[in-house]
N, C-alpha and C positions, 0 to 999 in steps of 0.2 A: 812290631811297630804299633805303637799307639796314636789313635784318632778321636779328637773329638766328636761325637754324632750327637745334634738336639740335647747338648746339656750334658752327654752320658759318655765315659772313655772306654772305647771300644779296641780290643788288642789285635791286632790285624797279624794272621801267619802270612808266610810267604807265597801259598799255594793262593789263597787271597788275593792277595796284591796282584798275582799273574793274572786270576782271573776276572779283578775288576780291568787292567793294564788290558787284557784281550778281548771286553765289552765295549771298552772306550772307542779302541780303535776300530772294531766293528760296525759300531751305532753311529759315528761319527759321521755329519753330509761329507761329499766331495767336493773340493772348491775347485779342483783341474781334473776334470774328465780323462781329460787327454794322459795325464801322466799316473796316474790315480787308477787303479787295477778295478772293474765291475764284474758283478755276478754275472756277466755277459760273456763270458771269455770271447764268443764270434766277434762280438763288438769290439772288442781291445785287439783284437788282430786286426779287424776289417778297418779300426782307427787309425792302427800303426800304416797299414799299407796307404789307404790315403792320405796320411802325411807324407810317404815319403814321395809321393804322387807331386802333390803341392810343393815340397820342398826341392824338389827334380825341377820342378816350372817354376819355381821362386816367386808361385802363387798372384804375385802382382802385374800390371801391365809393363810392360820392356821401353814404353815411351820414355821415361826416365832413363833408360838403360841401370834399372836395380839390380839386373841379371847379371851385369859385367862382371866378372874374376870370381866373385863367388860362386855361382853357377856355373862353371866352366863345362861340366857334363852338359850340356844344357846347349851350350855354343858349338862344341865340338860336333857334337850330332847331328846339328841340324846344319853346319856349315857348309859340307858337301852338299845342299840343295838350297844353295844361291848362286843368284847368274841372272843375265839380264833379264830372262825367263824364269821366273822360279816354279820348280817341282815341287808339289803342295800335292799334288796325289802320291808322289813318288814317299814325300817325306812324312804323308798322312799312314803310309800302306809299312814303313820302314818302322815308325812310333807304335802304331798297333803292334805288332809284330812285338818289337822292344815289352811293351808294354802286357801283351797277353801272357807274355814269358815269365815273367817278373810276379804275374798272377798266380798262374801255375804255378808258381817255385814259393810262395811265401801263402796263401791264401787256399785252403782247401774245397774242394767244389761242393761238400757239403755245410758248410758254412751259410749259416743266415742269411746273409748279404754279399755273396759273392756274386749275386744277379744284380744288385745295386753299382758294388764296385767296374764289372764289366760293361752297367751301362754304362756309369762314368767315363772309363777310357774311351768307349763308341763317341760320346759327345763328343769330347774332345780333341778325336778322330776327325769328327766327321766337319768339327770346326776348321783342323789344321785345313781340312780339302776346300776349305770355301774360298770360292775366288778374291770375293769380294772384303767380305768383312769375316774378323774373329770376334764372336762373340765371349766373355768371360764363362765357364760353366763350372756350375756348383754342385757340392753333393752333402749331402746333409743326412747324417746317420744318427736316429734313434735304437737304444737300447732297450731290451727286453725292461730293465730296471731302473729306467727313467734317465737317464745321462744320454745328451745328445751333443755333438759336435757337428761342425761345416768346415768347408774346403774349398776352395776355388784354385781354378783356373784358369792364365790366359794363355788360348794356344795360340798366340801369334811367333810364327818359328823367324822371322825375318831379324837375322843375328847383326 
């Protein structure tokens, strides 16, 4: 292949081409963290799992009911602990549970941020149990290589 460079045609091999084609996309910024592979491999796990975190809670408050039919994992779960009493320890101690499982099973204990990801579930834990009010709680992961993502959650279970 032939390329103009500053005035001068320059014949490009193929082994060339591959190796400019493998600079490019190296050097290149990230515009989606999230879907976008980093030098972080802990961090691109520890991302995935809290997505799926988020995506389980459908991230936003339920006041709208945005959780309905899409989230159906989400209703199903927590529907056994409503009643004119609601079990908010019952269903705080049943989500941990859920949730430390699901750690264990995709997230390795030596992992970067598997102390971050465990507080997260605690918060959100310790939310479901609150009598009163559900706060929203977030979790916000930096990487070794500069990409950082957020996450929220609202644990309010009341379906």
């Amino acid at each position: 292949m032939k390329i103009k460079k500053n005035g001068k045609v320059i014949n490009l091999t193929e082994s060339d081409l591959k190796r400019i084609v493998k600079r490019v996309l190296t050097e290149q910024p990230e515009e989606n963290y999230e879907s976008e592979g980093s030098a972080d491999p802990d961090y691109d796990t520890a991302a995935a799992f809290a997505k799926s975190i988020e995506k389980w809670w459908g991230g936003s408050s339920d006041w709208t009911n945005k959780r309905k039919g899409e989230f159906s994992g989400y209703h199903e779960f927590f529907a056994k602990f409503q009643d004119w009493d609601d079990a908010d320890d019952a269903a705080a101690k049943a989500y941990k549970n859920k949730a430390m499982n699901d750690l264990k099973r995709d997230v390795t204990q030596d992992n970067t941020y598997y102390g971050k990801l465990k507080g997260f579930i605690n918060e959100i834990v310790d939310q479901i149990d609150d009598w009163a009010f559900q706060n929203v709680v977030w979790l916000h992961l930096n990487s070794s290589d500069g990409k950082s993502s957020s996450y929220k959650v609202d644990p309010e279970i009341d379906v």
